[in-house]
N, C-alpha and C positions, 0 to 999 in steps of 0.2 A: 504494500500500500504506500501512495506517494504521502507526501508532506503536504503539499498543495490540496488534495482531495481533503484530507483529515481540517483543515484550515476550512474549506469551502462549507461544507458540513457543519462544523461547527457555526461560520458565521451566518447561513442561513439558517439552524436551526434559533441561534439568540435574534435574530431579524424578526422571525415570525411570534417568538415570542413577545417580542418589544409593542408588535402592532397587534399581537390576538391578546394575550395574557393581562399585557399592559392597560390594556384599554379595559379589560373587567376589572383590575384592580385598583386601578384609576376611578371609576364608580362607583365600586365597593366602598370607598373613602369616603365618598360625596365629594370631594374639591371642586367648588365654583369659582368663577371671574367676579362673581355678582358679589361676595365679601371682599371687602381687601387688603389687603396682604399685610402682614406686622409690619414689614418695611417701611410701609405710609401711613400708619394707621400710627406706629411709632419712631418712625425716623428723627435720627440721633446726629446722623454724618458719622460716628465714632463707630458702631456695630449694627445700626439697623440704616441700611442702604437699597433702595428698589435700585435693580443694576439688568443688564440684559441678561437673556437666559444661554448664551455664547460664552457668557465671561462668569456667572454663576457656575455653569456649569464647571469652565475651566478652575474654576477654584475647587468644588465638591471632589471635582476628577486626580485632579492634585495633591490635594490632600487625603483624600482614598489609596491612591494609586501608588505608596510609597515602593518599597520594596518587598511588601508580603506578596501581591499575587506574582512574583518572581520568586522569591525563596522558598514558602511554601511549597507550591504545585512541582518544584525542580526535588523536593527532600521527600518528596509524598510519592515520588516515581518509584521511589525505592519498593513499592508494596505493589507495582506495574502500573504502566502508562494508563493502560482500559479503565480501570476504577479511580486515577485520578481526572482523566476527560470524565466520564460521567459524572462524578461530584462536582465537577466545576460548574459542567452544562447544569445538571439535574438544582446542586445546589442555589446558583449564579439565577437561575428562572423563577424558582417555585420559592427559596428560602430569603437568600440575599436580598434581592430584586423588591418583595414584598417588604422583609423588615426597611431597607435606606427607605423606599418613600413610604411606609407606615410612619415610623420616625420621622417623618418632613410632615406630615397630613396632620400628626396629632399634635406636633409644637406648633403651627400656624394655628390651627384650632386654638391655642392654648398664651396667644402673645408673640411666639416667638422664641419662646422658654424649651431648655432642654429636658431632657427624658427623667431628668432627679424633680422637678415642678412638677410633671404631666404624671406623674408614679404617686404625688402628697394628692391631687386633684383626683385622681382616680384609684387608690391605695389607701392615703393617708398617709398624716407625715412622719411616723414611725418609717413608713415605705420609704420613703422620702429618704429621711436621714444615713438609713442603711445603702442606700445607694450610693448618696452624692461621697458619703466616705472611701466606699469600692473604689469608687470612676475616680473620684480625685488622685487615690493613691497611686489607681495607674495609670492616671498621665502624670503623675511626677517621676513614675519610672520609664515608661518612654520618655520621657524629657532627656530623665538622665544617659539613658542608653543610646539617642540619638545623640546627645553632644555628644557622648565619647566617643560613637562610629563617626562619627562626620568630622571631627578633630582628627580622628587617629587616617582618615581620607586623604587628609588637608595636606598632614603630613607627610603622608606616603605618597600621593599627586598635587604637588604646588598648584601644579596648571590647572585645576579643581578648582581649587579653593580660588585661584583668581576670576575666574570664569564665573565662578558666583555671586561674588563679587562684583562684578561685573553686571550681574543679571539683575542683582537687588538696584542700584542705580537704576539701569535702564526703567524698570519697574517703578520706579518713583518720577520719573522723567514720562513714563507712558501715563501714569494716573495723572497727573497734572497735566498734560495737555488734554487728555480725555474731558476733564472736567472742564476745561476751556471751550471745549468741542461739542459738547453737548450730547446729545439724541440725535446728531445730523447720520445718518446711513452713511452718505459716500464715505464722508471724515473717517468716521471709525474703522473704517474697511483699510482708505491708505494709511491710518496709524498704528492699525494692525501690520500691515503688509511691513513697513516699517520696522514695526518692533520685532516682528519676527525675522524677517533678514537680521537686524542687527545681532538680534540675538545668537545665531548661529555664525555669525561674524564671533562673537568674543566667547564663543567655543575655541575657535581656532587662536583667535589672540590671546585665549588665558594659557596657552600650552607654549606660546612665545613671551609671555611675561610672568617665570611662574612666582609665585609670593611663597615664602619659606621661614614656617614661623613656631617655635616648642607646641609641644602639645598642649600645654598650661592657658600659655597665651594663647591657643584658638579654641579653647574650651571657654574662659572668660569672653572673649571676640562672641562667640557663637551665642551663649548664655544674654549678654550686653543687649547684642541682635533680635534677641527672642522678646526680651523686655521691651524696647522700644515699638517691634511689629504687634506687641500684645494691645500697646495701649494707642496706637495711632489710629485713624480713620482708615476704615477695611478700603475706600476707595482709593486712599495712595500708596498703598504699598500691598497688602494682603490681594486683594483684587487681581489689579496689574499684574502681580509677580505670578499668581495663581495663574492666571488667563496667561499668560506667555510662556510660564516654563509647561506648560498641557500640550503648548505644538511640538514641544520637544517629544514627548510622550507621543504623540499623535503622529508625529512624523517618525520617530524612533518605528512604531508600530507599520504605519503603511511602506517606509524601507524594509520592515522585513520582510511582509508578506509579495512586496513585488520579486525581494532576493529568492524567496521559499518558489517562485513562480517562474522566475531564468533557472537557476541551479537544478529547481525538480528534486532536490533529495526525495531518496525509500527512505521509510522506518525501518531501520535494521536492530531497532529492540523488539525481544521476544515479546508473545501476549501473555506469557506467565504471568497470574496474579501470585503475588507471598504471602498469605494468609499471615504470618508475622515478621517483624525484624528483631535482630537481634541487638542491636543500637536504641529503635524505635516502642519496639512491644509490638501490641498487636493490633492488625490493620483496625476493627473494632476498639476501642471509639478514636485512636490515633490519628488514623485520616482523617477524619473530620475535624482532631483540633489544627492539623499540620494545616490541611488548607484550609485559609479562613479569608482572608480577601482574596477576592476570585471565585469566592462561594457565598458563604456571609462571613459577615466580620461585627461584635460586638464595636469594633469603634465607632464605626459607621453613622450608626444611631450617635453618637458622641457627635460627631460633626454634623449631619443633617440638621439634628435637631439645637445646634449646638451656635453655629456660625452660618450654615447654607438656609437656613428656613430663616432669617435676619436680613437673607439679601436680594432673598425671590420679587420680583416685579409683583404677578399674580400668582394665583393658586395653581394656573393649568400649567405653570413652567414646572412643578415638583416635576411629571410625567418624564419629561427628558432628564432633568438633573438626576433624581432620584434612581427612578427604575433603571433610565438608558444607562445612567451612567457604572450601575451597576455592571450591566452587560459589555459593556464596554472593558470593564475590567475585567470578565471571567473571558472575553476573549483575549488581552492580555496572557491570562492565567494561561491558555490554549499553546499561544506562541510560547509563553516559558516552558513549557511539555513539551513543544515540537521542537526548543534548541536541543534538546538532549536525548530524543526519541531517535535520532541520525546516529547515535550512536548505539554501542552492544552490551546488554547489560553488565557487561564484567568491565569494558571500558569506561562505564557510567558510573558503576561503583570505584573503580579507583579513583579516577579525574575529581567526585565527590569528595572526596576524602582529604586528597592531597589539594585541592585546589578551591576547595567551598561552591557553595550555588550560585554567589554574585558574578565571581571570575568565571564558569562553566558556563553561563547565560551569555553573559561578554563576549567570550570567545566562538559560543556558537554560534548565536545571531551574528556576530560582526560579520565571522566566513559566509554565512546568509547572502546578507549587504552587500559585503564586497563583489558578489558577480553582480551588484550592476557596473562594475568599472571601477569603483572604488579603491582607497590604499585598504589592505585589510587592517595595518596598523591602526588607522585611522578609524574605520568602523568601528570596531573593538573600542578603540578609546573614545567612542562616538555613544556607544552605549552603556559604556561602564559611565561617562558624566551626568548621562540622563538619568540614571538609577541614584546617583549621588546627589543630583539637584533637587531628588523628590523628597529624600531624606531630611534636608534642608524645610524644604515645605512643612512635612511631616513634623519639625522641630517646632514651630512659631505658632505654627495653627493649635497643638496640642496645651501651646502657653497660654494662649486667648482662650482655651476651652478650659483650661485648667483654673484659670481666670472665674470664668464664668460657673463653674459649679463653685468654688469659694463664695463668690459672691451671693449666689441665690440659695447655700444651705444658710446665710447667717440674716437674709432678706425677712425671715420669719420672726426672728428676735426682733424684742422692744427695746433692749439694750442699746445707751447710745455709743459704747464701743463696736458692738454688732450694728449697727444700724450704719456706721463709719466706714467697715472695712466691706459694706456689702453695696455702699453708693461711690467709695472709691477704688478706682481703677487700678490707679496709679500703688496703693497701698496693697491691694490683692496680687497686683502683679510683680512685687519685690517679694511678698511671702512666699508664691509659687517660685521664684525664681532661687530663694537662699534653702529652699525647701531640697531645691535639685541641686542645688552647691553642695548642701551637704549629703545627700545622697551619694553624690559625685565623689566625693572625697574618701566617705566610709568604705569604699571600695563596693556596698552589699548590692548592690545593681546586679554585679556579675552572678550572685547567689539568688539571687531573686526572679532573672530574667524566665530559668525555664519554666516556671511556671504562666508565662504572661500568656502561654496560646490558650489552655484551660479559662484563666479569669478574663481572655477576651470573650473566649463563646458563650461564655457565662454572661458578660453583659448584653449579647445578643438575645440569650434565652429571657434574661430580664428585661430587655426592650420589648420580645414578643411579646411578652406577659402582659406589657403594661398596653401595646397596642390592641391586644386579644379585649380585656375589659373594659378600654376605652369604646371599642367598638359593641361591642354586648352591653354596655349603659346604653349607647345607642340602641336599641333593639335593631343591629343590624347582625346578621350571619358571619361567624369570624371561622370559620372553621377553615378558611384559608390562610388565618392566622395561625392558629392554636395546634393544629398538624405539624408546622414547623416550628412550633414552640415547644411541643413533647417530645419531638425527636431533638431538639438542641437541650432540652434540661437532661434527657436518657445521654447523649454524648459527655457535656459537660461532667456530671454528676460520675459517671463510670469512668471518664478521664482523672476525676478528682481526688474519687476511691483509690484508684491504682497509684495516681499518684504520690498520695500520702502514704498508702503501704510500703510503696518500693525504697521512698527517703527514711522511713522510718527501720526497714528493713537495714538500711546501710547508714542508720544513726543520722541521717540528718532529720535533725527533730525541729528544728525552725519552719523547713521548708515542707517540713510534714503537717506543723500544728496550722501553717498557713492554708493548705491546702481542705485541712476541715474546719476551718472557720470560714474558709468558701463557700465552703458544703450545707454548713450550718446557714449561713447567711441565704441560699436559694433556695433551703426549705423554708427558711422564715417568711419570706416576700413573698411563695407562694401561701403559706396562711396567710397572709394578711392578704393578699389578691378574695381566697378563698373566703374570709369576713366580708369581707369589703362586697363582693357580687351578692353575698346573703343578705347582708344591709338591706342593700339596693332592691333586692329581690321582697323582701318582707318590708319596706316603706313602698314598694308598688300597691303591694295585695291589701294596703292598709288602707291606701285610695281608692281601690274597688269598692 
């Protein structure tokens, strides 16, 4: 079987999906034109901005789109190709696709406000509490584990770290004339055209002017950075940067599939499934935490509801942002499979091993690429900057979000210290910020990290939850919810179990007691879900 056919298949199957599926779940929501949108209903200039659904989307896409549905689906192959393409597709349609715009549907509904508010409105704020403390912790650990990768980047590729550099100017330079520009079509199209030429210009010049600086100093640099894009107007920096480093993405994607199209590679991996690994455990519930963007991804819900439902124009753009962009990335996840499916499982497995997933993407795609005429040096390092510049994204966005659940678990106090740090910005985003310094310093990030694919799926299953009863207050039919919210608490919950046995088995007892205070914590939000619909259910029958 070619490479091209598996590509083709795939994208018409997420196509049909987009325009049959989409459009029932789009409905199922309710989302009208005829309400409007948090954007305008609260616009701020600081986080609530009505912007196009072109450049919302590049932002959603952006910061979705980091490095998971590339390192996942490439570490997931290990159990065969066949069951990671079906999770991706199966997952990416019916799981993903539903929770990003559920999470967009129920914070518009809800102001604007992320899934830790929408969880006290329809939970209660016990529900509340227990969440915003999860989500918070773990975007202070991606905070920290993003600066370190993108520091330890910096320094291992100067020309990286300039090129980035590079890209955040331009981005401040594209938001300001935008705003000058206005709502004019043609304008936006040639400062588009513009910023993205430029931009792939100072790809090339940041590998001629490369910047070489300790790791210290571009962990503080980075951390400085994140502080700054936390607290600025999404329209001059967040926006812009989002919407231009997305062509990167977008063009990274359509260079390979035209390379996958001259080259014509066979899949020369077997269709062997491994019911286990020996590194991994076993394919049950593994796969499912390994691939998580590109399938679903509890962050997801984090940014939807978090910074993209803040900058929607109207309600009918969630449809693209949301769902598309979903699919968008599980086709992503497709092309990460198809860089390493050219290869033979035993060549798959060593180059793994000794060379990690980032570099085996790089190198496969780039050879891709380069049959269009390309240097292959260049492709290669064409794709390794694009995977580097998402992580970036992924850094700043996570700060504002992190931001934002500070501020809205202390919005509930009458306290006028609580009532201070949840109307300033500026004060929530030095706390997020020395929160991840010392993270960063503790060294415990490294100790902490394996468990983040478990407590990511886990805040998927808790997004499901909270969209499943949001919509059942509605007397609307959620069962297209609630299906992929029992199979993500049965994953999560059995990833969890295993988890804590296995550290605890070889004495690690921190990462053990974590793992069942996870545990504990998803059964508790499910009683409280489970109160909370009887409530409801028994103040109905009281009105009869």
């Amino acid at each position: 079987m070619s490479l091209s056919l598996l590509l083709l298949i795939s994208a018409v199957i997420l196509f049909l999906a987009y325009r049959i599926y989409g459009n029932f779940v789009y409905k199922k929501f309710g989302l009208s034109d005829t309400r409007k949108a948090p954007s305008h209903t609260h616009r701020d200039g600081i986080d609530y901005e009505p912007s196009k659904p072109i450049v919302v989307l590049g932002h959603h896409f952006a910061s979705i789109a980091g490095a998971g549905p590339i390192v996942g689906p490439i570490i997931a192959v290990t159990f065969g190709w066949i069951p990671a393409v079906i999770w991706i597709l199966v997952g990416g349609i019916f799981f993903g696709a539903v929770h990003d715009l559920g999470s967009m549907a129920a914070s518009l509904r809800t102001e604007g406000k992320s899934i830790g508010v929408i969880i006290r409105n329809q939970i209660g704020a016990k529900g509340k509490q227990l969440f915003v403390i999860f989500s918070f912790s773990t975007l202070i650990l991606v905070i920290g584990v993003f600066a370190d990768i993108i520091a330890k980047t910096f320094v291992a590729n100067p020309g990286v770290a300039s090129a980035s550099l590079l890209f955040i100017f331009l981005a401040v330079a594209f938001g300001f004339v935008n705003r000058r520009v206005g709502n004019k079509t043609i304008s936006f199209i040639a400062i588009t055209v513009v910023g993205v030429v430029l931009m792939y210009y100072f790809v090339y010049l940041g590998t001629q002017i490369p910047l070489i600086l300790d790791y210290q100093i571009w962990v503080g640099v980075l951390l400085i950075y994140a502080f700054i894009a936390s607290v600025t107007p999404v329209a001059l920096l967040l926006q812009p940067r989002d919407y231009l480093n997305s062509y990167l993405l977008y063009g990274m994607m359509i260079a390979a599939v035209a390379g996958v199209i001259v080259a014509d590679p066979q899949i020369q991996m077997s269709t062997e499934v491994m019911p286990s690994s020996e590194s991994l455990g076993y394919v049950f519930p593994v796969l499912f935490v390994t691939i998580a963007c590109g399938a679903i991804s509890g962050f997801h819900s984090l940014v939807a509801s978090g910074t993209t439902s803040k900058q929607l124009d109207k309600e009918s753009d969630a449809k693209i942002v949301g769902f598309g962009g979903m699919l968008i990335e599980s086709f992503l996840a497709i092309i990460a499979v198809g860089a390493v499916v050219i290869l033979s499982r035993q060549e798959y497995t060593d180059r793994l091993t000794i060379e990690g997933p980032v570099a085996l993407f790089s190198t496969g795609l780039g050879g891709m690429i380069a049959s269009l005429g390309l240097s292959e040096t260049f492709a290669i390092g064409f794709v390794a900057l694009t995977v580097s510049a998402f992580a970036l994204t992924t850094l700043d966005t996570c700060t504002r979000l992190a931001r934002f659940t500070l501020q809205e678990y202390f919005e509930d106090m009458p306290q006028p210290a609580a009532q201070a740090l949840a109307k300033n910005r500026y004060l929530s985003t030095l706390i997020v910020v020395i929160l991840s310094i010392l993270l960063l310093a503790s060294g415990e990030f490294s100790k902490l990290w394996p468990i983040f694919g478990s407590a990511n799926q886990l805040l998927a299953a808790l997004a499901l939850l909270t969209i499943g009863v949001w919509l059942i207050k509605k007397n609307i039919s959620a069962t297209f919810v609630t299906i992929p919210m029992f199979f993500m608490f049965t994953v999560t919950l059995a990833s969890l179990g295993l988890f804590a046995w296995k550290n605890y088995q070889e004495a690690g007892y921190v990462l053990a007691g974590i793992a069942a205070l996870l545990f504990v914590l998803a059964i508790a939000l499910i009683v409280l879900a489970v109160q909370s619909l009887k409530k409801e259910v028994k103040a109905s029958e009281q009105t009869l």
